[in-house]
Biotite code that builds the C-alpha atoms (Angstrom):
import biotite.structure as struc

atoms = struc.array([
    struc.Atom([-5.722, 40.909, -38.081], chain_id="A", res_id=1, res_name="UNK", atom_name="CA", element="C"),
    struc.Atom([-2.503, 38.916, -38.818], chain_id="A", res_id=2, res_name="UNK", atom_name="CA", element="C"),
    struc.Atom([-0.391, 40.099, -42.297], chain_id="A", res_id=3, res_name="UNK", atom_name="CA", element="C"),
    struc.Atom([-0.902, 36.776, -43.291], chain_id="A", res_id=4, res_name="UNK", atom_name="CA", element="C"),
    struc.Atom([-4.819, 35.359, -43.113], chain_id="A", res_id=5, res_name="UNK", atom_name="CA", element="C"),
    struc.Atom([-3.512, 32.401, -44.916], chain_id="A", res_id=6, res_name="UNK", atom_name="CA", element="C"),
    struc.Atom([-1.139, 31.274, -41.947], chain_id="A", res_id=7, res_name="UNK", atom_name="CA", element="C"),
    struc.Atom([-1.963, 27.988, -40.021], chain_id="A", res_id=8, res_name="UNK", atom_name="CA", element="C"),
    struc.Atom([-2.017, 29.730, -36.405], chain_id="A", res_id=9, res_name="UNK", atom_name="CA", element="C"),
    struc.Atom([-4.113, 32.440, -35.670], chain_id="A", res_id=10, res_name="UNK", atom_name="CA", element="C"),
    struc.Atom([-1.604, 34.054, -33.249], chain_id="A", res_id=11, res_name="UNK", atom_name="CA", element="C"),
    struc.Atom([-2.230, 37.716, -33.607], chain_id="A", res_id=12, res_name="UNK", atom_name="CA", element="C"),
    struc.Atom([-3.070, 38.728, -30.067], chain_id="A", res_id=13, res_name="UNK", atom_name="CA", element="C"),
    struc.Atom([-6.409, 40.083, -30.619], chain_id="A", res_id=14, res_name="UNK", atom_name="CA", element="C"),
    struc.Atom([-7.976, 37.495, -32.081], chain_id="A", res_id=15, res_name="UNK", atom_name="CA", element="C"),
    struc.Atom([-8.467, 35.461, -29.424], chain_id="A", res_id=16, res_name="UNK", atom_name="CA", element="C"),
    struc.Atom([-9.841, 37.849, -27.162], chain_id="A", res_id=17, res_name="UNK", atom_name="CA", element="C"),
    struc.Atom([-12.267, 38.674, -29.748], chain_id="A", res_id=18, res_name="UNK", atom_name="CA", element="C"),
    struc.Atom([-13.414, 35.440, -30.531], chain_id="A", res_id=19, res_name="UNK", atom_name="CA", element="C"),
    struc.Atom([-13.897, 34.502, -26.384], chain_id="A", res_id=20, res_name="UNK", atom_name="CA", element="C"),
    struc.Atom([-16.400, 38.460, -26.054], chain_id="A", res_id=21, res_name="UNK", atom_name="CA", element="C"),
    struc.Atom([-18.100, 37.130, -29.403], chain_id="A", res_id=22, res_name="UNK", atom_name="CA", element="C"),
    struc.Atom([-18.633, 33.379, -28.141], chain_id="A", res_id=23, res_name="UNK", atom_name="CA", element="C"),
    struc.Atom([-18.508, 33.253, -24.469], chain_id="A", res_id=24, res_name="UNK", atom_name="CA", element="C"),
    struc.Atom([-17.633, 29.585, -24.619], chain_id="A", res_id=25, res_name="UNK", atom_name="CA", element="C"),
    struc.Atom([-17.472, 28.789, -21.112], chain_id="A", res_id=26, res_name="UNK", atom_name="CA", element="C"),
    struc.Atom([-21.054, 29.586, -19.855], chain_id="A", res_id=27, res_name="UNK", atom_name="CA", element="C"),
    struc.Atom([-22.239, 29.343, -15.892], chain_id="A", res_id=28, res_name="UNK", atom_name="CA", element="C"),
    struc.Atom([-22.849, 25.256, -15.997], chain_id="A", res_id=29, res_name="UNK", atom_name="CA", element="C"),
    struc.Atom([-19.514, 24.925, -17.593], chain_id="A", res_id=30, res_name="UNK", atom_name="CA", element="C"),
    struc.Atom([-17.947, 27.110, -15.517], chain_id="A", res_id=31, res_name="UNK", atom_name="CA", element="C"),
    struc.Atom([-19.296, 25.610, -12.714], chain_id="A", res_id=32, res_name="UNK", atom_name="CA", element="C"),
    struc.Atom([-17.712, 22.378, -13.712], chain_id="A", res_id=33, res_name="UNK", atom_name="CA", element="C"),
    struc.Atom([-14.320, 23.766, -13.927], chain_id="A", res_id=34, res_name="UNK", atom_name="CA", element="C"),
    struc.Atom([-14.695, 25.052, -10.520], chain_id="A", res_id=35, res_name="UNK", atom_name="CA", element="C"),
    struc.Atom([-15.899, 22.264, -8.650], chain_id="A", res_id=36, res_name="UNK", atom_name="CA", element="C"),
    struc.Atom([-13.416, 19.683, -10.517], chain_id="A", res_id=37, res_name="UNK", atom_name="CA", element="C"),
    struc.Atom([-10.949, 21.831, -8.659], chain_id="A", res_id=38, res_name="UNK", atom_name="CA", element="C"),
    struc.Atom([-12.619, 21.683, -5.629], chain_id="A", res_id=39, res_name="UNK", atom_name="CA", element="C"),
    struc.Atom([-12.603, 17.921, -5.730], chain_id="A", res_id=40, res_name="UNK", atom_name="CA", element="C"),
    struc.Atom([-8.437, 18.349, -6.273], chain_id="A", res_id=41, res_name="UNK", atom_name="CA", element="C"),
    struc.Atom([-9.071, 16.665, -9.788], chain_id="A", res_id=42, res_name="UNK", atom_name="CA", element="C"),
    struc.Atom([-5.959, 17.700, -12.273], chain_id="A", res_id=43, res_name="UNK", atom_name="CA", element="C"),
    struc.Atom([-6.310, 20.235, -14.041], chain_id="A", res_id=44, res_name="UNK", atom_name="CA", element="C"),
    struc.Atom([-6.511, 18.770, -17.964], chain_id="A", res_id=45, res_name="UNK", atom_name="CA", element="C"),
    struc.Atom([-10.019, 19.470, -18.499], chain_id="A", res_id=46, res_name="UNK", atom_name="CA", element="C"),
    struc.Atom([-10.568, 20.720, -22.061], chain_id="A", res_id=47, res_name="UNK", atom_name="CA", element="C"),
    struc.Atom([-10.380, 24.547, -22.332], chain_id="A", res_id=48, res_name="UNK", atom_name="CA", element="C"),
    struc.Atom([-13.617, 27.071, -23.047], chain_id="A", res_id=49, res_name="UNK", atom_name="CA", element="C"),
    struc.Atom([-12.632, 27.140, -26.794], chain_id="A", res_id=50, res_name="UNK", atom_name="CA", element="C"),
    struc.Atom([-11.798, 23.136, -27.072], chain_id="A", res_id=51, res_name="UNK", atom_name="CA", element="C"),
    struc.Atom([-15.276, 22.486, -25.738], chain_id="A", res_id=52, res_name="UNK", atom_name="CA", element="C"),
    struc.Atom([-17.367, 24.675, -27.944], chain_id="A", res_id=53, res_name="UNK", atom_name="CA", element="C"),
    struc.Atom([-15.662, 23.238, -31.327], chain_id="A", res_id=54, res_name="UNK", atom_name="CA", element="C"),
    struc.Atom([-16.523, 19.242, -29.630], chain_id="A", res_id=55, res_name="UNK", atom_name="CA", element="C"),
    struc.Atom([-20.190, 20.625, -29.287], chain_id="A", res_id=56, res_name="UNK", atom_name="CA", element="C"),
    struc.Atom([-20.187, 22.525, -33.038], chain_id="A", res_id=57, res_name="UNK", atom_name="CA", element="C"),
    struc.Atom([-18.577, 19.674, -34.855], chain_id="A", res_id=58, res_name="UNK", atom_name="CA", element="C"),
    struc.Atom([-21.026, 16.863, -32.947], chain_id="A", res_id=59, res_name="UNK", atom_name="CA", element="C"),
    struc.Atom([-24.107, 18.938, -34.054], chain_id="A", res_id=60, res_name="UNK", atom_name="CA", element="C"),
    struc.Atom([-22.458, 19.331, -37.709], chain_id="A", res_id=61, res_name="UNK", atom_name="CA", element="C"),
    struc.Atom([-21.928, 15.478, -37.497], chain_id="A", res_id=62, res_name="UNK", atom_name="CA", element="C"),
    struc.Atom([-25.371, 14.902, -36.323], chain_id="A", res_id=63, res_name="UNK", atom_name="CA", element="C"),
    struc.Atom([-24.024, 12.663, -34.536], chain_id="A", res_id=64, res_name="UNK", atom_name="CA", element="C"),
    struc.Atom([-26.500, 10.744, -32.444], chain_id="A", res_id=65, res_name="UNK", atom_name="CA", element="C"),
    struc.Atom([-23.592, 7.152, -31.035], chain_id="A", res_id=66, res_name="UNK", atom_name="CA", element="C"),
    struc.Atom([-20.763, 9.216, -29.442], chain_id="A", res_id=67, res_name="UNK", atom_name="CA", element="C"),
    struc.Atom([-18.020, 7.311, -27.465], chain_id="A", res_id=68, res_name="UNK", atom_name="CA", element="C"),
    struc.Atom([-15.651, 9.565, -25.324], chain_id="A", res_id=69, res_name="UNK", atom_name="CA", element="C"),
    struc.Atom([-12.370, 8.282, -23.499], chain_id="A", res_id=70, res_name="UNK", atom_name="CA", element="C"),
    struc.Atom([-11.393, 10.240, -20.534], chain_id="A", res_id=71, res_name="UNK", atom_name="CA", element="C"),
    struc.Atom([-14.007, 11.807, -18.643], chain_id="A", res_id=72, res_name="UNK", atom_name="CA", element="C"),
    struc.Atom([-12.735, 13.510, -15.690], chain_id="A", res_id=73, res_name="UNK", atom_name="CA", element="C"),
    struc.Atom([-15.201, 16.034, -14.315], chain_id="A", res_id=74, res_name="UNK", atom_name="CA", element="C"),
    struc.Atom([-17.162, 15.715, -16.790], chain_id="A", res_id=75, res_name="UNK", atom_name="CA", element="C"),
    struc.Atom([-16.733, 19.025, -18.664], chain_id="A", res_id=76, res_name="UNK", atom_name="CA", element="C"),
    struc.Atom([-15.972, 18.007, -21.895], chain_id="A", res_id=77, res_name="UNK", atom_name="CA", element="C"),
    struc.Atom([-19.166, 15.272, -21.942], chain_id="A", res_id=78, res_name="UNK", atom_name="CA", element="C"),
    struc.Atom([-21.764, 17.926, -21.454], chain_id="A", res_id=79, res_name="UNK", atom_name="CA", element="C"),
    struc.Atom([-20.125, 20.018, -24.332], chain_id="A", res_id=80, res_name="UNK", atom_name="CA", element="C"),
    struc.Atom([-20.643, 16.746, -25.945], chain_id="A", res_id=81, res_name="UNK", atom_name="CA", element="C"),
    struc.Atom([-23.895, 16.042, -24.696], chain_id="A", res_id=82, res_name="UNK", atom_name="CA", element="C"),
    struc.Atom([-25.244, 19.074, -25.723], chain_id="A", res_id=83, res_name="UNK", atom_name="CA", element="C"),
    struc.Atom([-24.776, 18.064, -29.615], chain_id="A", res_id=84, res_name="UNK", atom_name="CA", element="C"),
    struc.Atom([-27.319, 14.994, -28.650], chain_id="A", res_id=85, res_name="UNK", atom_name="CA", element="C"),
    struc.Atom([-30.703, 14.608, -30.364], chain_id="A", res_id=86, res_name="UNK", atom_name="CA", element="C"),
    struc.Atom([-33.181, 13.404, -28.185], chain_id="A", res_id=87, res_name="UNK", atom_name="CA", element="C"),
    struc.Atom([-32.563, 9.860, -29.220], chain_id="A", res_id=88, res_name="UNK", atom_name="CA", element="C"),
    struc.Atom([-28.779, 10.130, -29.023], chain_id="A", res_id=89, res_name="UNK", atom_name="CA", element="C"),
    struc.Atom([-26.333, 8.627, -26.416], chain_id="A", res_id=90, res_name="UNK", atom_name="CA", element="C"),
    struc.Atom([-22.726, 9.368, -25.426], chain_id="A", res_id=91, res_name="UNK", atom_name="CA", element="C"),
    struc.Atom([-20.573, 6.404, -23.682], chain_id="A", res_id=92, res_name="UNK", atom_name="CA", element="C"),
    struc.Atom([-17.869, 7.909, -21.492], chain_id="A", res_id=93, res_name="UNK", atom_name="CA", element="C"),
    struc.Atom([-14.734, 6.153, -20.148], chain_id="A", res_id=94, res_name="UNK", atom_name="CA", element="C"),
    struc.Atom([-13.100, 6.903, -16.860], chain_id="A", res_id=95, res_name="UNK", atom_name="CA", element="C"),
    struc.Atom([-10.486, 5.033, -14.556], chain_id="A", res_id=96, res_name="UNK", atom_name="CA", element="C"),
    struc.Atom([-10.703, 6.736, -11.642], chain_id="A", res_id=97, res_name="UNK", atom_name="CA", element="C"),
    struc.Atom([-14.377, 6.303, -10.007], chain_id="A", res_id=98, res_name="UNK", atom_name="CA", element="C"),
    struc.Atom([-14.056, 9.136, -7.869], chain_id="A", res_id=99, res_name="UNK", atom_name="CA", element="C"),
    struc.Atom([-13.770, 11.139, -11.076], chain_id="A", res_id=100, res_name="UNK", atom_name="CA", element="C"),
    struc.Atom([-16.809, 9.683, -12.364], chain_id="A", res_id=101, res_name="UNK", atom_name="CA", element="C"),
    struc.Atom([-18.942, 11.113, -9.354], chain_id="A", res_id=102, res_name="UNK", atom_name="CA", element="C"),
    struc.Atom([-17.778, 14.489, -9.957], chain_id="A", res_id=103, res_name="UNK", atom_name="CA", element="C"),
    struc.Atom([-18.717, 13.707, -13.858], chain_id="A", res_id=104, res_name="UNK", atom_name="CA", element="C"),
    struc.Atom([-21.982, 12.297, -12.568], chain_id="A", res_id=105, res_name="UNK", atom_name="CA", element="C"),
    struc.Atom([-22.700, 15.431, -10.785], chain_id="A", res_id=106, res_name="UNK", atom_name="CA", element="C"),
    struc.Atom([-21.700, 18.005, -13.572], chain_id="A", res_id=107, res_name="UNK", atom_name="CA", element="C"),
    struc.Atom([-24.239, 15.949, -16.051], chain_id="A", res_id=108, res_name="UNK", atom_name="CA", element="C"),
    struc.Atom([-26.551, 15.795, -13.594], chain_id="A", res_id=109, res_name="UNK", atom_name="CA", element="C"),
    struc.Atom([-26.558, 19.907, -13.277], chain_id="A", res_id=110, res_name="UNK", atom_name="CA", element="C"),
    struc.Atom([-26.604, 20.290, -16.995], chain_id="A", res_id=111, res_name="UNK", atom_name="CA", element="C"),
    struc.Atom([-29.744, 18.304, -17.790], chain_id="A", res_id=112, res_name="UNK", atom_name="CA", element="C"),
    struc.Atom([-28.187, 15.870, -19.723], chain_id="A", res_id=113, res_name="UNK", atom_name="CA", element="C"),
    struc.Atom([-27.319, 12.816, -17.484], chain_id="A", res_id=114, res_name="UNK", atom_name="CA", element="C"),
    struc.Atom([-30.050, 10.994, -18.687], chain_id="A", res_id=115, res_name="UNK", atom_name="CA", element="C"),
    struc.Atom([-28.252, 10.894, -22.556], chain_id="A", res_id=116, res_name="UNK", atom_name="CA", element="C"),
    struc.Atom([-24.648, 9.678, -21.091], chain_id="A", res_id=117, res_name="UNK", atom_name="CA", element="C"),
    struc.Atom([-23.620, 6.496, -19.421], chain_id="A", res_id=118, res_name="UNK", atom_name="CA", element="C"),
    struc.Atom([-20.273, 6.512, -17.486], chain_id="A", res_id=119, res_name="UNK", atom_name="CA", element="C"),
    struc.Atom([-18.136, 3.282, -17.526], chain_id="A", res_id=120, res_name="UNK", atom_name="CA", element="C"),
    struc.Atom([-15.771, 3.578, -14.739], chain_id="A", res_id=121, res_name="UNK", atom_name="CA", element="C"),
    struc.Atom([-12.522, 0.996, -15.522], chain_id="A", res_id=122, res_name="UNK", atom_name="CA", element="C"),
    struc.Atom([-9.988, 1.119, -17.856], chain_id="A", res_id=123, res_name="UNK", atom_name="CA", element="C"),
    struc.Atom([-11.340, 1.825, -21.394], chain_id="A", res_id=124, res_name="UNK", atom_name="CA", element="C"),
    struc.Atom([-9.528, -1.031, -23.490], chain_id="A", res_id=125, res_name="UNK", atom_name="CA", element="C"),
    struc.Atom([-11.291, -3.029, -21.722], chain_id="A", res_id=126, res_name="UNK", atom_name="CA", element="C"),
    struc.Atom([-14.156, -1.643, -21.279], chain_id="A", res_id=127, res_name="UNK", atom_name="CA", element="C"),
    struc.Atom([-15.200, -0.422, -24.722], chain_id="A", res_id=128, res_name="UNK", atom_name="CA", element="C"),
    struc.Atom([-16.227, -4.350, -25.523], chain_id="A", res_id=129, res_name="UNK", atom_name="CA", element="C"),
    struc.Atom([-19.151, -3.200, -23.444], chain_id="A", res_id=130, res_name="UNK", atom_name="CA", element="C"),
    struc.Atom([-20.353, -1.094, -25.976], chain_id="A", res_id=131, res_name="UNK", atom_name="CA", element="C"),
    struc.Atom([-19.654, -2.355, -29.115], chain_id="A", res_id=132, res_name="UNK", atom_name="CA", element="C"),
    struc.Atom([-23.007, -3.937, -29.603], chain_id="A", res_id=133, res_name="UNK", atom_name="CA", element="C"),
    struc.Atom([-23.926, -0.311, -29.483], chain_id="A", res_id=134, res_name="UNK", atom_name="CA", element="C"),
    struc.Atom([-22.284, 0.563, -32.580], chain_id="A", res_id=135, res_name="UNK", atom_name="CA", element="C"),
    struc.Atom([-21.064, 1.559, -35.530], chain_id="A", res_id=136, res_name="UNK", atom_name="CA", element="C"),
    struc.Atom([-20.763, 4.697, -33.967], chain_id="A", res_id=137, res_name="UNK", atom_name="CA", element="C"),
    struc.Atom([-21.216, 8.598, -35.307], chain_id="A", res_id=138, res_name="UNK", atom_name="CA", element="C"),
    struc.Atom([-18.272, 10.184, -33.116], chain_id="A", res_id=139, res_name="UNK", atom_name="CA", element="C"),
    struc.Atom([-15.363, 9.058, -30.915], chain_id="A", res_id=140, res_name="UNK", atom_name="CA", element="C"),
    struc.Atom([-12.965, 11.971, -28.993], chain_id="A", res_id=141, res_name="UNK", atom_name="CA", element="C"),
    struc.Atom([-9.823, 10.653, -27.306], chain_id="A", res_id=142, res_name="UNK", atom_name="CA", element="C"),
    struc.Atom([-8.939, 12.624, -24.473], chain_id="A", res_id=143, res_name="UNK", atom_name="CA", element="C"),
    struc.Atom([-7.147, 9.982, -22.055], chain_id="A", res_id=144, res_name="UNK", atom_name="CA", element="C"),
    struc.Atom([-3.493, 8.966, -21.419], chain_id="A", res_id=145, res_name="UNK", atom_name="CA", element="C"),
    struc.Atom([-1.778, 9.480, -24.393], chain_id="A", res_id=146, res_name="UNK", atom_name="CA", element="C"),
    struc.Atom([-0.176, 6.260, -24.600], chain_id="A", res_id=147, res_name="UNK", atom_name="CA", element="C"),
    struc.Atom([-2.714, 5.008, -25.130], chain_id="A", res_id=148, res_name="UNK", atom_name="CA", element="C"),
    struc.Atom([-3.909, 6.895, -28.005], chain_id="A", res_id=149, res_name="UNK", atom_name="CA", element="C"),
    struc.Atom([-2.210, 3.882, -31.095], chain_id="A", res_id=150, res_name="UNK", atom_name="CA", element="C"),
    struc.Atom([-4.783, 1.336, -29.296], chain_id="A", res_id=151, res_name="UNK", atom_name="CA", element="C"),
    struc.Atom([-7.836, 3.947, -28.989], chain_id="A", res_id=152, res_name="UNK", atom_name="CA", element="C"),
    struc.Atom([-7.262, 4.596, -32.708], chain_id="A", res_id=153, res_name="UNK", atom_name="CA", element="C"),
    struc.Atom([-7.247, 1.101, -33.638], chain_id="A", res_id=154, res_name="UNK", atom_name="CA", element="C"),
    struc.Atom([-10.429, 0.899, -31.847], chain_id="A", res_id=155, res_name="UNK", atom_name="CA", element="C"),
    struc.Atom([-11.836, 3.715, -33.485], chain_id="A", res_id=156, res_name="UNK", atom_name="CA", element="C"),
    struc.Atom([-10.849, 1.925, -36.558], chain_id="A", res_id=157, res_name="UNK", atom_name="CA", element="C"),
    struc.Atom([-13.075, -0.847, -36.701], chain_id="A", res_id=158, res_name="UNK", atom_name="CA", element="C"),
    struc.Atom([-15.791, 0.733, -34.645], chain_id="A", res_id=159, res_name="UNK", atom_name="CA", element="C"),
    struc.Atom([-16.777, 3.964, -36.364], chain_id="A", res_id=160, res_name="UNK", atom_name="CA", element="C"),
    struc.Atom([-18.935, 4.426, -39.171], chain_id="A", res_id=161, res_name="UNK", atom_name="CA", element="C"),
    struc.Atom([-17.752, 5.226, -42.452], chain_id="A", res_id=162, res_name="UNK", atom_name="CA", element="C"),
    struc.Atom([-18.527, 9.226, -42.614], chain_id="A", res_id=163, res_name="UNK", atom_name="CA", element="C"),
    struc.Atom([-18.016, 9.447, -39.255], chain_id="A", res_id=164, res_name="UNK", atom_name="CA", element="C"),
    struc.Atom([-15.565, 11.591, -36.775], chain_id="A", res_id=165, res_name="UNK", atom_name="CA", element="C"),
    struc.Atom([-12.615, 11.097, -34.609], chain_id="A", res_id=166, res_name="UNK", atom_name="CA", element="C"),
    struc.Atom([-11.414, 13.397, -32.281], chain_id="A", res_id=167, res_name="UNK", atom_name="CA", element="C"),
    struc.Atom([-8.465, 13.765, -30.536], chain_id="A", res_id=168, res_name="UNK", atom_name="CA", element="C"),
    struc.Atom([-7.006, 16.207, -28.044], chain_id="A", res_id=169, res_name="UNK", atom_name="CA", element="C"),
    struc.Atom([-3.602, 17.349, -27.257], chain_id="A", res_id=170, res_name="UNK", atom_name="CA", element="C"),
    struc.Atom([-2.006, 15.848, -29.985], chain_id="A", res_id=171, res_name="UNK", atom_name="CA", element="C"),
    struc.Atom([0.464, 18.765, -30.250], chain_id="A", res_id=172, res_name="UNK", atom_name="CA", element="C"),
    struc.Atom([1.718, 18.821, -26.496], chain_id="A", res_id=173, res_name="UNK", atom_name="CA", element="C"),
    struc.Atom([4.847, 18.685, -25.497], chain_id="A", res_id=174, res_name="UNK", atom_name="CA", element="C"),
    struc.Atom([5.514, 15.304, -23.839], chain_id="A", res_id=175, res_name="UNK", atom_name="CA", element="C"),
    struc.Atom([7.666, 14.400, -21.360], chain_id="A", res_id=176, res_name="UNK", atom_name="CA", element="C"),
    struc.Atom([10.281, 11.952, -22.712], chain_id="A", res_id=177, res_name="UNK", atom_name="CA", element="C"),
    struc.Atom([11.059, 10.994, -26.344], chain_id="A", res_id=178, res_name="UNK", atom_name="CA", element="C"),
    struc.Atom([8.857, 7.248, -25.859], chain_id="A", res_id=179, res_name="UNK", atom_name="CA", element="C"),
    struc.Atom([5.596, 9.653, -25.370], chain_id="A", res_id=180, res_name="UNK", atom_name="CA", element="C"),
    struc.Atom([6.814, 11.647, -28.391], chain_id="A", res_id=181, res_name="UNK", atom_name="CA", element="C"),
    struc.Atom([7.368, 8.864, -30.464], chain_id="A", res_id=182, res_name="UNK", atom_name="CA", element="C"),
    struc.Atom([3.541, 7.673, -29.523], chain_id="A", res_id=183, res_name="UNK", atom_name="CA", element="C"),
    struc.Atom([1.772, 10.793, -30.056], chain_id="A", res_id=184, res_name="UNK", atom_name="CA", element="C"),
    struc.Atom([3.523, 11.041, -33.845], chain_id="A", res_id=185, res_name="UNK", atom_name="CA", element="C"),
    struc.Atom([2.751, 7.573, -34.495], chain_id="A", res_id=186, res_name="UNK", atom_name="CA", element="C"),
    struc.Atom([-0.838, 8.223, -33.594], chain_id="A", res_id=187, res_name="UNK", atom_name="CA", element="C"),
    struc.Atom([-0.656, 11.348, -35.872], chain_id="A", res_id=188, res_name="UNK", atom_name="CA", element="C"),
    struc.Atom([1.129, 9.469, -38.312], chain_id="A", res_id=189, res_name="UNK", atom_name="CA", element="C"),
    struc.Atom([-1.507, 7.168, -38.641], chain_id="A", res_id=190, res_name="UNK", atom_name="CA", element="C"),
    struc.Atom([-4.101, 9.093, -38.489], chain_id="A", res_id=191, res_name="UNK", atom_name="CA", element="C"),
    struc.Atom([-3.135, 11.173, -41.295], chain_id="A", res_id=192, res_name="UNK", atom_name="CA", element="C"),
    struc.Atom([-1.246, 8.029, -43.845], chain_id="A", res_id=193, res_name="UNK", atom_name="CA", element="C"),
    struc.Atom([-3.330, 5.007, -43.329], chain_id="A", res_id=194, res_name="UNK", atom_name="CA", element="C"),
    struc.Atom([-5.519, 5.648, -46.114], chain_id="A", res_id=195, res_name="UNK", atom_name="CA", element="C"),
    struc.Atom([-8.925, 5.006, -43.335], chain_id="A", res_id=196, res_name="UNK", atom_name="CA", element="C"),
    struc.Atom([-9.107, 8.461, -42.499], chain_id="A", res_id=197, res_name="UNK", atom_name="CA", element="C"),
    struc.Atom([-9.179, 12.076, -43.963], chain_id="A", res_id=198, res_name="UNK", atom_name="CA", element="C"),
    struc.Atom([-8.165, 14.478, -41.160], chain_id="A", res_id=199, res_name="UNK", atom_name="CA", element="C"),
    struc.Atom([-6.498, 17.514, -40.408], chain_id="A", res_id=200, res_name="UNK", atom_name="CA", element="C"),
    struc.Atom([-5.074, 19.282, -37.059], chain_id="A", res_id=201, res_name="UNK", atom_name="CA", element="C"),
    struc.Atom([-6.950, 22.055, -35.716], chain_id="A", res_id=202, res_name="UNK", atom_name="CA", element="C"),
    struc.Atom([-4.427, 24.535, -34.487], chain_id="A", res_id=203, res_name="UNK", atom_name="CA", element="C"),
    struc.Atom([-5.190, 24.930, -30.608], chain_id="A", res_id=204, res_name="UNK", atom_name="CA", element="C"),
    struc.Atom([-2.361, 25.117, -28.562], chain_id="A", res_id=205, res_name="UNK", atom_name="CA", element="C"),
    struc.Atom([-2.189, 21.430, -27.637], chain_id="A", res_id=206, res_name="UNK", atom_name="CA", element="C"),
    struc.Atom([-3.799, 20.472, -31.043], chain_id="A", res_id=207, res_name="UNK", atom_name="CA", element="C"),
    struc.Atom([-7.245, 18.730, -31.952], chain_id="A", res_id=208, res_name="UNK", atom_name="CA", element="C"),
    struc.Atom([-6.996, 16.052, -34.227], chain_id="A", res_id=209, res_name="UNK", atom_name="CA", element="C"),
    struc.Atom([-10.168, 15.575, -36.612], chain_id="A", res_id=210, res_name="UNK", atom_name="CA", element="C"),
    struc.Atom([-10.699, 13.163, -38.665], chain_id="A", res_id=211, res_name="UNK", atom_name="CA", element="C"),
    struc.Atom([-13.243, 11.433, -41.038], chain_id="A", res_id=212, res_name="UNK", atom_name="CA", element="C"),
    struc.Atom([-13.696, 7.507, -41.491], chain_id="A", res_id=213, res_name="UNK", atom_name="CA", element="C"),
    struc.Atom([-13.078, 6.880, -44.865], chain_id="A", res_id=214, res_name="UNK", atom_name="CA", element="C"),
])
């Protein structure tokens, strides 16, 4: 165990290793995922084993039952989503590229839980108006091009419940070139000083914003 149990990283190198034998985060279906997303040559930014079970445990602690996601890609990160859905629940998932959104298709097809998710294939600024009648939404995780991320947030804003959750990966990754950098504290700037949320930073590697609607 680190000297320090107080520190913000958990970086002593048995801990993860533990946690992953005590979890198993990334079961068959998810693995599965991973492996045919590769396959299919889609990049590979898919959420990691450990990012995927804390969407799935803070949906279900949520209860969140209106769930918008932005960036699907194969469609790993939905089923963890998914998963979290009550029978009556429904996650809307947002993804440029429509040959990404087949592989998605297929991954939620093989984890039982297509029939909870609808894929919007297009760019999600403009596509989101296609769902607000939907709302006020429970949950919203950003997970898309990160310049993006100011005008996801200022959709979040007026489209999430109060009491509900935003979250948002990779907000500690090293960007390339000192515009992205500028965006990605802005969004975190925002996120933590506009007075409409109460969040915090989850200390992955590439960071997980979470946040409450105020």
């Amino acid at each position: 165990m680190p000297d320090d149990p107080k520190a913000y990283a958990a970086d002593h190198p048995a801990i993860a290793p533990y946690v992953e034998a005590l979890l198993a985060p990334e079961d068959a279906v998810l693995a599965e995922i991973r492996a045919r997303s590769a396959a299919a040559g889609l990049p590979d930014i898919a959420v990691g084993p450990f990012d995927g079970r804390h969407l799935e445990v803070i949906a279900r602690s949520a209860g969140a039952k209106r769930m918008i996601e932005v960036g699907t890609l194969g469609g790993y990160s939905a089923v963890c989503l998914a998963r979290a859905l009550p029978d009556d629940g429904h996650l809307h998932t947002f993804e440029l590229e429509a040959a990404h959104a087949q592989v998605a298709r297929e991954s939620l097809r093989l984890a039982g839980v297509l029939d909870k998710v609808t894929i919007h294939v297009g760019p999600a600024l403009e596509r989101l108006a296609d769902v607000e009648a939907d709302g006020p939404f429970d949950l919203v995780f950003l997970d898309a091009d990160k310049a993006g991320y100011p005008d996801y947030l200022a959709w979040a804003e007026q489209h999430v419940r109060p009491g509900g959750t935003l979250l948002a990966d990779n907000v500690f990754r090293k960007p390339r070139g000192r515009e992205m950098a500028d965006v990605i504290h802005a969004f975190n700037e925002r996120l933590a000083h506009s007075g409409l949320w109460r969040a915090t930073f989850l200390p992955l590697e590439d960071g997980l914003a979470f946040a409450v609607r105020l």
